[in-house]
SERO-4910 file (N, C-alpha, C, O; in steps of 0.05 Angstrom, whole numbers):
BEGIN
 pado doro    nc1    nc2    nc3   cac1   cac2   cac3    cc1    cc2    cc3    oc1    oc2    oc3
  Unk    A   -114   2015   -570   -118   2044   -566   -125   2056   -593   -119   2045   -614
  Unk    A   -141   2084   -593   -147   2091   -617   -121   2109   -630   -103   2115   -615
  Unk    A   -119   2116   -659   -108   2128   -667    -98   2151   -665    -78   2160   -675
  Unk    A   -119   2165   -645   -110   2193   -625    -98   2192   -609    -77   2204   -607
  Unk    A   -107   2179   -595    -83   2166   -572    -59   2160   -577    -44   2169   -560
  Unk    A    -49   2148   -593    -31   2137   -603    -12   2166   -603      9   2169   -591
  Unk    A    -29   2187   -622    -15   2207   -637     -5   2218   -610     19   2221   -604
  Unk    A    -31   2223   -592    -21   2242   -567      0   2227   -555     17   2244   -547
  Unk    A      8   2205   -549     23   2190   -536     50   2190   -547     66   2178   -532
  Unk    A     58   2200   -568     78   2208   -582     82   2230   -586    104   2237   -594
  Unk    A     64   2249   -580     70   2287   -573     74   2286   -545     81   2308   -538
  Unk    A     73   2269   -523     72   2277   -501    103   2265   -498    118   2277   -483
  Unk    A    111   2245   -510    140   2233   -504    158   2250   -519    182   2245   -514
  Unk    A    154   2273   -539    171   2289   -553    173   2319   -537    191   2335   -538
  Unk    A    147   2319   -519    152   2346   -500    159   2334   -475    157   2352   -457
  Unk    A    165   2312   -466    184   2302   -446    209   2302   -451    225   2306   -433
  Unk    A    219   2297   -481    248   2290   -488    247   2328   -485    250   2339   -463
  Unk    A    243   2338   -506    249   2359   -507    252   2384   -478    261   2406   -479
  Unk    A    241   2370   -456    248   2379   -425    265   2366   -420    278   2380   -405
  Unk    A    277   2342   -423    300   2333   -410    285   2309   -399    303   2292   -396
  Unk    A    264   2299   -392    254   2279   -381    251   2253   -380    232   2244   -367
  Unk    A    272   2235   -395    276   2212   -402    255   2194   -388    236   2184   -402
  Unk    A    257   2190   -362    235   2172   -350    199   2181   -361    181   2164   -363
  Unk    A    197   2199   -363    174   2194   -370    172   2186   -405    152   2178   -415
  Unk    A    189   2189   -415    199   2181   -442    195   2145   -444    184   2129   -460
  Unk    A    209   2144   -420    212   2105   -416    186   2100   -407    176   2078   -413
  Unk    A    171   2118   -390    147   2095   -380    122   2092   -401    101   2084   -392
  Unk    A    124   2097   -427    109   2099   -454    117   2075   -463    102   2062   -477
  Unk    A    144   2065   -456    154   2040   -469    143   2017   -461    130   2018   -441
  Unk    A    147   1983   -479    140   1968   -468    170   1958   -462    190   1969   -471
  Unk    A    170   1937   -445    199   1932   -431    212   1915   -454    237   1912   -453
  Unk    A    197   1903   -474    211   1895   -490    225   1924   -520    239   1920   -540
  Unk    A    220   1934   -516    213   1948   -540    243   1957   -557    264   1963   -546
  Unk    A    236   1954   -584    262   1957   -605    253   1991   -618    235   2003   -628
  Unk    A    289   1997   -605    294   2023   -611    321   2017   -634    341   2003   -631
  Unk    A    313   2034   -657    326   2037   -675    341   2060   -691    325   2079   -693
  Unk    A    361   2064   -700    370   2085   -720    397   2075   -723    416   2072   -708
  Unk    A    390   2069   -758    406   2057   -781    443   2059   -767    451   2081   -760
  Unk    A    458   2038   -765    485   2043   -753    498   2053   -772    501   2045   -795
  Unk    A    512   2079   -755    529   2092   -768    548   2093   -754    548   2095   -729
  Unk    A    582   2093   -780    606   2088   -765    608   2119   -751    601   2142   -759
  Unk    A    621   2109   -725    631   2127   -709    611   2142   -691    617   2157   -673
  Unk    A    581   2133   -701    556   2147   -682    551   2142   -663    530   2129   -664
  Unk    A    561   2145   -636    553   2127   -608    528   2112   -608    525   2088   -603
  Unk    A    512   2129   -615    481   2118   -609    462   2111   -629    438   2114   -626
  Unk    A    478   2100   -652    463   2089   -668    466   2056   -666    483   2046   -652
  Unk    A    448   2041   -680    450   2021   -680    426   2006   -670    409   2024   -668
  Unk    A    411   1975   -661    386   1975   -655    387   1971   -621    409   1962   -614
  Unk    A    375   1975   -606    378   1976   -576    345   1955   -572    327   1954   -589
  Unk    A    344   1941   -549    323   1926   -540    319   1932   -510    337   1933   -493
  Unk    A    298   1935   -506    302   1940   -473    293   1971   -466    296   1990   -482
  Unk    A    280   1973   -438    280   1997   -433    311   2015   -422    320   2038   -419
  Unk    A    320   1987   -417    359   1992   -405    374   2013   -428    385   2035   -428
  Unk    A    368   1989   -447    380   2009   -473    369   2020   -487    377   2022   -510
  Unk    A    342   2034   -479    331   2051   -495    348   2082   -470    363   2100   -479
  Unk    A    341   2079   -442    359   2095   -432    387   2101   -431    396   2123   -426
  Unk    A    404   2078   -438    425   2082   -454    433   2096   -466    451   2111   -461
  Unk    A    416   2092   -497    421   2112   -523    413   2143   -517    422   2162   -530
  Unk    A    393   2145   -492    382   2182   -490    417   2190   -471    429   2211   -473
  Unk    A    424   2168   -457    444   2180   -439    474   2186   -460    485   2208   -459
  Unk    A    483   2165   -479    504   2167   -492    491   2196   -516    504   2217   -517
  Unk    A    464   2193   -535    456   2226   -538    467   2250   -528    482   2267   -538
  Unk    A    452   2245   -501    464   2270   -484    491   2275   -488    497   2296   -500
  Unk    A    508   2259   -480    540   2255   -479    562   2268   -508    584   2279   -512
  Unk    A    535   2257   -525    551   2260   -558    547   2289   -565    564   2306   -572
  Unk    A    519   2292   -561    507   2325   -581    490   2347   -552    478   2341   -532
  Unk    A    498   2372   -564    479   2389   -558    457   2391   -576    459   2402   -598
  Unk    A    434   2381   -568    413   2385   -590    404   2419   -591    398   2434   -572
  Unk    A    407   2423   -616    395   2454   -624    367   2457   -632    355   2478   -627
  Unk    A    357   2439   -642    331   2429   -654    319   2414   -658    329   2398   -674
  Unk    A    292   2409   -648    274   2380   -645    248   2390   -650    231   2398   -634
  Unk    A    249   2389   -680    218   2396   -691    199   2381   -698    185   2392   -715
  Unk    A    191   2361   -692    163   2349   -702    138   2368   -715    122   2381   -701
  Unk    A    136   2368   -741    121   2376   -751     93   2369   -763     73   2383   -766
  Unk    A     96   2344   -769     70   2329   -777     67   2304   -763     86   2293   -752
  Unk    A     40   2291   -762     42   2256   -756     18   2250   -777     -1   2262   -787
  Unk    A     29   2226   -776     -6   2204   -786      8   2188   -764     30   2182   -755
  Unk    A    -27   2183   -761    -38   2146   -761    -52   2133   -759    -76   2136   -754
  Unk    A    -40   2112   -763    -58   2086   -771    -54   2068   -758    -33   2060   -748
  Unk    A    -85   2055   -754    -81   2023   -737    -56   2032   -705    -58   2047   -686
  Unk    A    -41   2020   -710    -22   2010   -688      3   2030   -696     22   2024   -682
  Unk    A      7   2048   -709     30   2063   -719     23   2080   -720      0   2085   -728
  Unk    A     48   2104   -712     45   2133   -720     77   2137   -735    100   2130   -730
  Unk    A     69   2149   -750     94   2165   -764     97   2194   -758     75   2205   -753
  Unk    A    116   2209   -758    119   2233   -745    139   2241   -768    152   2226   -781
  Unk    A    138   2270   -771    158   2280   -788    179   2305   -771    164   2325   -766
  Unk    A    194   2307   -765    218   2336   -760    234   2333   -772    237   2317   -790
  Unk    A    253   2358   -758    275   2372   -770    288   2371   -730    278   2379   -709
  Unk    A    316   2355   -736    334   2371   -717    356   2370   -729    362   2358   -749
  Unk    A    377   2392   -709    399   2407   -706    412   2391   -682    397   2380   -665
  Unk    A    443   2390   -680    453   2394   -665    479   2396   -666    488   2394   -688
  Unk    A    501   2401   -640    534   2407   -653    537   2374   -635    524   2363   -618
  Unk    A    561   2366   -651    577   2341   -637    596   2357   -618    612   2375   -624
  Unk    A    590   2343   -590    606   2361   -579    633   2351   -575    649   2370   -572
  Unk    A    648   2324   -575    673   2317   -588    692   2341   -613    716   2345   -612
  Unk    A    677   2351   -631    689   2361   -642    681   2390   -657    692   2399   -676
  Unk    A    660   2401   -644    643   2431   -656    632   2422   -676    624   2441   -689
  Unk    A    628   2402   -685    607   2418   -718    584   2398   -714    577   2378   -701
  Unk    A    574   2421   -735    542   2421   -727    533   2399   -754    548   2392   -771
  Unk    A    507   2393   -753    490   2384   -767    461   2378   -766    454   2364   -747
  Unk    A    441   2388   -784    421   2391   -789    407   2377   -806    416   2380   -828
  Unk    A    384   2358   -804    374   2345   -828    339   2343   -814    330   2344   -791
  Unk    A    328   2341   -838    299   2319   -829    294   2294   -823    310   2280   -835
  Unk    A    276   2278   -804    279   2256   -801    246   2247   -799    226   2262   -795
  Unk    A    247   2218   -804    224   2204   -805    222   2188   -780    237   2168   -782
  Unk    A    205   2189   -754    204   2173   -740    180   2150   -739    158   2159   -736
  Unk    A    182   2125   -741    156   2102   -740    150   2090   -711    163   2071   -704
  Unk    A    131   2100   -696    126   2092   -676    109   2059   -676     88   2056   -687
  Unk    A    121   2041   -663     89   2018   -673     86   2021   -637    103   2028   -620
  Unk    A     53   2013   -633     39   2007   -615     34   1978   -607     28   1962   -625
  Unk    A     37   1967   -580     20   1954   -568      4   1954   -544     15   1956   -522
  Unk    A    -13   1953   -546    -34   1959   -523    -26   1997   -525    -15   2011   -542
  Unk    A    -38   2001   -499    -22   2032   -498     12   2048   -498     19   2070   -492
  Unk    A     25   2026   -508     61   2027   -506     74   2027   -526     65   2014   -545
  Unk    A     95   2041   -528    110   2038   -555    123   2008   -555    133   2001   -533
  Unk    A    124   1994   -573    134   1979   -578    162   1971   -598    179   1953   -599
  Unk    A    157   1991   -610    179   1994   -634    193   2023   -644    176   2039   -653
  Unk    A    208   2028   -644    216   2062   -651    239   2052   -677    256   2034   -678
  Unk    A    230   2074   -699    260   2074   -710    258   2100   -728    236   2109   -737
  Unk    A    280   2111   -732    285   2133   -739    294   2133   -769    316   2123   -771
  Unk    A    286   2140   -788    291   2147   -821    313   2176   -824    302   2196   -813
  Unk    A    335   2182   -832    355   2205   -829    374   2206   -855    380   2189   -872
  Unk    A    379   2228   -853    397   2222   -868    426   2223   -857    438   2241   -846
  Unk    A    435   2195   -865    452   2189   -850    484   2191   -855    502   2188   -838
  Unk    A    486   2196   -880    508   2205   -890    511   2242   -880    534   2247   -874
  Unk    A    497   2261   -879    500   2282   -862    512   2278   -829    528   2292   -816
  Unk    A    499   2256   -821    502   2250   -789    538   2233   -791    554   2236   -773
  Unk    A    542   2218   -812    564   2201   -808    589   2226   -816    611   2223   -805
  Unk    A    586   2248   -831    604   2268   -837    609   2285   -814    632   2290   -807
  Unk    A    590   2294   -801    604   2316   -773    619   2292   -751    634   2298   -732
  Unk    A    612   2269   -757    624   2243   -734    653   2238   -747    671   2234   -731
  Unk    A    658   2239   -772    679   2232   -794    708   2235   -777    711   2259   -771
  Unk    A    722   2224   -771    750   2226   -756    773   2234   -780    783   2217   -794
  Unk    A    781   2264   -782    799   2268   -805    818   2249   -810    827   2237   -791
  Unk    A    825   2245   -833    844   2224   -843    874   2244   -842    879   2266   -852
  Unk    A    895   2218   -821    917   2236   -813    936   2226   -845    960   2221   -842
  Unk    A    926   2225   -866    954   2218   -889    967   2252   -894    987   2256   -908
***
Protein backbone atom coordinates (compact mmCIF):
# COMPACT_ATOMS: atom_id res chain seq x y z
CA UNK A 1 0.00 0.00 0.00
CA UNK A 2 1.13 3.52 -0.58
CA UNK A 3 2.15 5.84 2.10
CA UNK A 4 -1.26 7.67 2.07
CA UNK A 5 -3.01 4.92 2.64
CA UNK A 6 -1.22 3.84 5.27
CA UNK A 7 -1.59 7.41 6.88
CA UNK A 8 -5.44 7.34 6.13
CA UNK A 9 -5.69 3.89 7.56
CA UNK A 10 -4.48 5.11 10.85
CA UNK A 11 -6.79 8.37 10.94
CA UNK A 12 -9.65 6.23 10.21
CA UNK A 13 -8.79 3.65 13.19
CA UNK A 14 -8.24 6.81 15.60
CA UNK A 15 -11.86 8.21 14.57
CA UNK A 16 -13.26 4.69 15.24
CA UNK A 17 -11.47 4.43 18.69
CA UNK A 18 -12.43 7.83 19.46
CA UNK A 19 -16.45 6.78 18.68
CA UNK A 20 -16.20 3.88 20.70
CA UNK A 21 -15.83 1.41 17.80
CA UNK A 22 -13.37 -1.20 18.57
CA UNK A 23 -14.40 -3.65 15.74
CA UNK A 24 -13.74 -1.56 13.16
CA UNK A 25 -10.46 -0.72 15.04
CA UNK A 26 -9.76 -4.69 14.82
CA UNK A 27 -10.73 -5.24 11.26
CA UNK A 28 -7.44 -2.89 10.18
CA UNK A 29 -5.55 -5.59 12.12
CA UNK A 30 -3.71 -8.53 10.85
CA UNK A 31 -4.71 -11.57 13.08
CA UNK A 32 -1.29 -11.91 14.02
CA UNK A 33 -0.49 -8.52 15.03
CA UNK A 34 1.81 -7.19 18.11
CA UNK A 35 0.24 -4.57 20.20
CA UNK A 36 2.46 -2.84 22.52
CA UNK A 37 2.92 -0.25 25.45
CA UNK A 38 6.08 -0.47 27.65
CA UNK A 39 4.78 -2.59 31.04
CA UNK A 40 3.97 -0.67 33.72
CA UNK A 41 3.55 -1.81 37.36
CA UNK A 42 0.02 -1.73 38.31
CA UNK A 43 -1.24 -0.64 34.54
CA UNK A 44 -3.87 -3.18 33.48
CA UNK A 45 -3.22 -2.75 29.96
CA UNK A 46 0.10 -2.38 29.48
CA UNK A 47 2.41 -4.87 28.46
CA UNK A 48 2.82 -6.68 24.74
CA UNK A 49 -0.52 -8.38 23.57
CA UNK A 50 -0.53 -10.72 20.16
CA UNK A 51 -3.66 -11.44 18.58
CA UNK A 52 -6.68 -9.70 17.51
CA UNK A 53 -8.17 -11.47 20.99
CA UNK A 54 -5.79 -9.41 22.84
CA UNK A 55 -5.68 -6.53 21.01
CA UNK A 56 -9.62 -6.47 22.04
CA UNK A 57 -8.71 -7.26 25.33
CA UNK A 58 -6.43 -4.31 26.09
CA UNK A 59 -9.43 -1.65 24.36
CA UNK A 60 -11.88 -3.64 26.84
CA UNK A 61 -9.63 -3.66 30.21
CA UNK A 62 -8.85 0.49 28.80
CA UNK A 63 -12.32 1.00 28.93
CA UNK A 64 -12.56 -0.62 32.44
CA UNK A 65 -9.35 1.32 33.86
CA UNK A 66 -9.75 5.14 32.43
CA UNK A 67 -12.20 7.65 31.32
CA UNK A 68 -10.37 9.01 28.43
CA UNK A 69 -10.54 12.95 28.42
CA UNK A 70 -8.31 13.33 25.43
CA UNK A 71 -7.14 11.66 22.23
CA UNK A 72 -5.26 14.07 20.13
CA UNK A 73 -3.33 12.97 17.21
CA UNK A 74 -1.67 15.75 15.91
CA UNK A 75 0.91 14.92 13.36
CA UNK A 76 1.96 11.62 11.25
CA UNK A 77 4.81 10.67 8.86
CA UNK A 78 5.37 8.01 6.59
CA UNK A 79 7.40 5.88 5.31
CA UNK A 80 7.65 2.69 3.37
CA UNK A 81 5.54 0.29 5.61
CA UNK A 82 5.27 2.67 8.83
CA UNK A 83 3.50 5.51 10.10
CA UNK A 84 4.32 7.34 13.17
CA UNK A 85 1.64 9.53 14.68
CA UNK A 86 2.14 12.07 17.38
CA UNK A 87 -0.82 13.11 20.39
CA UNK A 88 -1.57 14.26 23.51
CA UNK A 89 -4.13 12.26 25.80
CA UNK A 90 -5.88 12.83 29.08
CA UNK A 91 -7.62 10.68 31.18
CA UNK A 92 -8.88 10.00 35.07
CA UNK A 93 -8.13 6.31 36.51
CA UNK A 94 -11.30 5.48 37.44
CA UNK A 95 -10.14 3.06 40.49
CA UNK A 96 -9.00 6.03 42.12
CA UNK A 97 -9.93 9.85 40.54
CA UNK A 98 -6.74 11.16 39.39
CA UNK A 99 -6.10 12.26 36.34
CA UNK A 100 -3.15 12.20 33.95
CA UNK A 101 -2.03 13.80 30.91
CA UNK A 102 1.04 13.31 28.69
CA UNK A 103 2.17 13.10 24.87
CA UNK A 104 2.63 9.98 23.15
CA UNK A 105 4.41 8.51 20.16
CA UNK A 106 2.47 5.88 18.31
CA UNK A 107 4.52 3.37 15.45
CA UNK A 108 2.20 1.84 13.27
CA UNK A 109 4.12 -0.97 10.91
CA UNK A 110 2.19 -2.23 7.78
CA UNK A 111 1.61 -5.39 6.01
CA UNK A 112 -0.19 -5.59 2.97
CA UNK A 113 -3.16 -3.20 3.84
CA UNK A 114 -3.14 -4.22 7.90
CA UNK A 115 -1.56 -3.16 10.85
CA UNK A 116 0.79 -5.39 11.80
CA UNK A 117 2.55 -3.95 14.66
CA UNK A 118 1.38 -1.09 17.13
CA UNK A 119 3.39 0.33 19.96
CA UNK A 120 3.04 3.20 21.90
CA UNK A 121 6.16 5.68 23.13
CA UNK A 122 4.68 7.59 26.77
CA UNK A 123 5.72 8.75 29.31
CA UNK A 124 5.52 6.27 31.55
CA UNK A 125 6.52 7.24 34.79
CA UNK A 126 3.42 9.99 34.70
CA UNK A 127 1.06 6.88 33.77
CA UNK A 128 2.77 4.52 36.63
CA UNK A 129 2.14 7.60 39.32
CA UNK A 130 -1.83 8.14 39.03
CA UNK A 131 -1.75 3.88 39.06
CA UNK A 132 0.79 4.19 42.27
CA UNK A 133 -1.08 2.22 45.27
CA UNK A 134 -0.27 4.61 48.44
CA UNK A 135 2.19 3.09 50.71
CA UNK A 136 0.22 2.08 54.01
CA UNK A 137 3.77 2.65 56.45
Amino acid sequence: MSEQTNEQAVRDAYAAFTRGDVAAVLAQLTDDVEWEIPQIPNVPYTGLRRGKDAVEEFFRVLAQSEDVQAFEPYAYVSKNDMVIALGRYAARVKSNGRTTEFDWVHVFRFRGDKVSGWREYLDTLSLANVYRVPSTV
